[in-house]
C-alpha positions, -999 to 999 in steps of 0.1 A, spaced: 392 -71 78 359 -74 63 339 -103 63 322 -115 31 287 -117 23 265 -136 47 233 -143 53 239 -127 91 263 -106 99 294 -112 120 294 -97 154 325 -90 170 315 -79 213 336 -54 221 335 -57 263 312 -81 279 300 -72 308 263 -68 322 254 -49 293 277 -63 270 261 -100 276 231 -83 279 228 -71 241 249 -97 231 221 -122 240 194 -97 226 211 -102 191 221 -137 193 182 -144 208 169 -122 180 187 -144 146 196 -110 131 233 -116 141 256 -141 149 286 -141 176 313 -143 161 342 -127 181 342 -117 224 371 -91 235 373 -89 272 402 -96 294 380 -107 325 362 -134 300 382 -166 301 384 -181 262 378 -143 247 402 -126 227 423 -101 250 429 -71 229 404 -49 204 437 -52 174 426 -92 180 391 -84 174 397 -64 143 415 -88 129 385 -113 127 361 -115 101 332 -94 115 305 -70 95 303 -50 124 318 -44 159 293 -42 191 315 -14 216 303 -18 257 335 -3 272 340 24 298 327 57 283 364 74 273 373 46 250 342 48 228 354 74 204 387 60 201 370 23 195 343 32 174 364 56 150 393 21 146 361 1 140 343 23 112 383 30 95 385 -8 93 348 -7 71 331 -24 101 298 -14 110 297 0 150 266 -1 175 284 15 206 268 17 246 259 56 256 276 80 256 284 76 223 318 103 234 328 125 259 325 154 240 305 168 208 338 173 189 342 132 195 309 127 184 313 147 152 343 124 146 328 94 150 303 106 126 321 119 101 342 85 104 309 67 99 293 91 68 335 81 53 330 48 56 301 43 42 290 19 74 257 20 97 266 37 132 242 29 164 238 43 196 222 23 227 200 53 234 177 29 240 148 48 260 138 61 232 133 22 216 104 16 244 73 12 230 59 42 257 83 63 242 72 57 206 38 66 219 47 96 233 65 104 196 32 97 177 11 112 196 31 145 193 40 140 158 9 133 148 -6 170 157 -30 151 185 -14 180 211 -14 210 191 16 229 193 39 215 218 51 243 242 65 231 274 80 195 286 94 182 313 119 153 319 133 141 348 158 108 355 169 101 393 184 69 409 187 65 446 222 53 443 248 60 420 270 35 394 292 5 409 319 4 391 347 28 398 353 38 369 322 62 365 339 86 394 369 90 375 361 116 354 392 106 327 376 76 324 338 88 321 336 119 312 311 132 336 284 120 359 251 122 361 242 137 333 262 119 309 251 86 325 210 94 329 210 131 312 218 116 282 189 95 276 161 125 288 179 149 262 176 121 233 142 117 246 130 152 244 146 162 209 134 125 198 98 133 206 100 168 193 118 158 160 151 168 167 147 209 164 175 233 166 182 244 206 186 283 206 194 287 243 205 268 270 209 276 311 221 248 336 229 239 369 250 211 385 256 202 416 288 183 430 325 181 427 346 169 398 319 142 391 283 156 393 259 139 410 223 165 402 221 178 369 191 207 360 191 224 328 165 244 307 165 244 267 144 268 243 142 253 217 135 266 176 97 274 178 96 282 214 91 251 233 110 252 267 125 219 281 131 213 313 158 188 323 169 169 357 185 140 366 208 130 396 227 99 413 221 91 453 188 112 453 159 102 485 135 93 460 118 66 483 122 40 453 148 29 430 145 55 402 122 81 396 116 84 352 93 110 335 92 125 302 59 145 299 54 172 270 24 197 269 8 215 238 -22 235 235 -47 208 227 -32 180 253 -3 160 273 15 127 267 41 116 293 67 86 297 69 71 333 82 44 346 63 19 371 69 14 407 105 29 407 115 4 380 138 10 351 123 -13 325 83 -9 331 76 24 316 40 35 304 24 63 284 -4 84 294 -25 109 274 -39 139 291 -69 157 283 -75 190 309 -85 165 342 -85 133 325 -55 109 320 -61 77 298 -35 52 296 -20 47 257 4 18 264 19 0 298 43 -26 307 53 -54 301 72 -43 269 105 -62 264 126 -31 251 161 -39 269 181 -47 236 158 -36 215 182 -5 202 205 -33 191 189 -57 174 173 -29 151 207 -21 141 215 -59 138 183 -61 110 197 -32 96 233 -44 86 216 -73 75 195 -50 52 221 -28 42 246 -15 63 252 19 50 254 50 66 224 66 82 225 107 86 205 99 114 237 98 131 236 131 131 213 132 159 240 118 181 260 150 173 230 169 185 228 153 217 261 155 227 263 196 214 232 200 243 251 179 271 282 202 260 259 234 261 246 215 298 285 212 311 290 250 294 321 237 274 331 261 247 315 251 213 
């Protein structure tokens, strides 16, 4: 049911778990939501079942479950009139996605994504600086994501339950990336690669994109990259560079860099405290309003380029 006007909305926590907590924290830190309702069965005191949760009185519904119940979850959320910020993948699939949207834009309720490399403030420099015209016309770019080790929980190698590897786990967040810095343009061609069994564990890809900027995509689980991660998102025009890349193998201090022919000057570095970031933006936002942004369409678009990626039939 939906709750009634408040001065903060009501939260329900859909799954709290490192992440869960995590942005659960953010939100509650942040005074643009309250807590009101915690589903998971490993919480002692939390309600056991998502039909509990939906019963509460909540404004919105915060989903960090494994990756195959996020459609499902997100889609009972919005049909209920709740608002929905949901952990990435936002679905399995861009037919999912496109439901959850279309579930959202019927609604009438505010639908979030926890893309949230695209919420660091090196990635919003990278934006401006391409947006702005600083780099001429933007022709080439070049993203990579690789871990040395893979997830720890099971249920990312079960491909039922996730969907895919690699590139649905870190692929995600480089193709949001690039078509986030770029402004989202239309992808005319696509040509992958991926490496593994059932669950991939390297992901390359190229995208040409509407204008004829090429895109070059890579991302794996397990690789020797002599640190913890290895994170670049560097993009090239005709009258400069700007890159994205993380600090000393970290996965939270990420800096921006300008290039000009030999020359690299430095347009913003850590610390930057981005981790729930993604969320509480949505949080101010129900606050504000709540309605339906067709900026959700831009999930769609991701997930039609990791389905283009995987070479599933469109």
């Amino acid at each position: 049911m939906i709750a009634p006007a408040a001065t903060r909305p009501r939260l329900g926590f859909l799954g709290a778990g490192w992440i869960g907590a995590q942005r659960m924290d953010a939100i509650v830190a942040s005074g643009a939501a309250e807590a009101a309702a915690v589903c998971d069965p490993a919480v002692e005191g939390a309600l056991k079942t998502f039909d509990e949760l939906l019963e509460q009185e909540l404004d919105g519904v915060v989903i960090a479950t494994p990756s195959a119940l996020h459609a499902e979850q997100a889609i009972a959320a919005l049909d209920r009139g709740l608002a929905v910020f949901c952990q990435k993948p936002l679905a399995l699939s861009a037919a999912e996605a496109r439901e959850v949207a279309d579930a959202a834009r019927r609604a009438d309720r505010l639908l979030g994504v926890d893309l949230s490399y695209r919420f660091t403030e090196a990635a919003r420099c990278v934006r401006d600086a391409a947006a702005s015209g600083a780099l001429g016309d933007v022709y080439a770019a070049d993203l990579v994501f690789h871990n040395a080790y893979g997830p720890d929980k099971p249920w990312f190698y079960d491909r039922q339950l996730s969907g895919g590897g690699c590139l649905l786990d870190l692929g995600v967040h480089l193709v949001d990336v690039a078509l986030f810095v770029l402004g989202f343009p239309h992808v005319e061609r696509v040509t992958s690669s991926l490496h593994g069994g059932e669950i991939e564990d390297h992901a390359a890809a190229q995208l040409e994109l509407a204008g004829g900027a090429v895109v070059r995509i890579a991302c794996s689980w397990r690789l020797h990259a002599g640190r913890d991660c290895v994170i670049e998102a560097s993009f090239y025009g005709t009258h400069g560079g700007v890159a994205l890349q993380n600090v000393g193998g970290s996965f939270y201090d990420l800096r921006a860099v300008r290039y000009d022919g030999t020359s690299t000057r430095v347009l913003c570095e850590p610390p930057d405290d981005w981790g729930g970031r993604a969320a509480i933006e949505w949080a101010q936002r129900l606050a504000e309003n709540g309605r339906f942004d067709p900026a959700a369409e831009e999930y769609v678009a991701v997930h039609e380029t990791l389905d283009r990626i995987y070479a599933r039939s469109q």
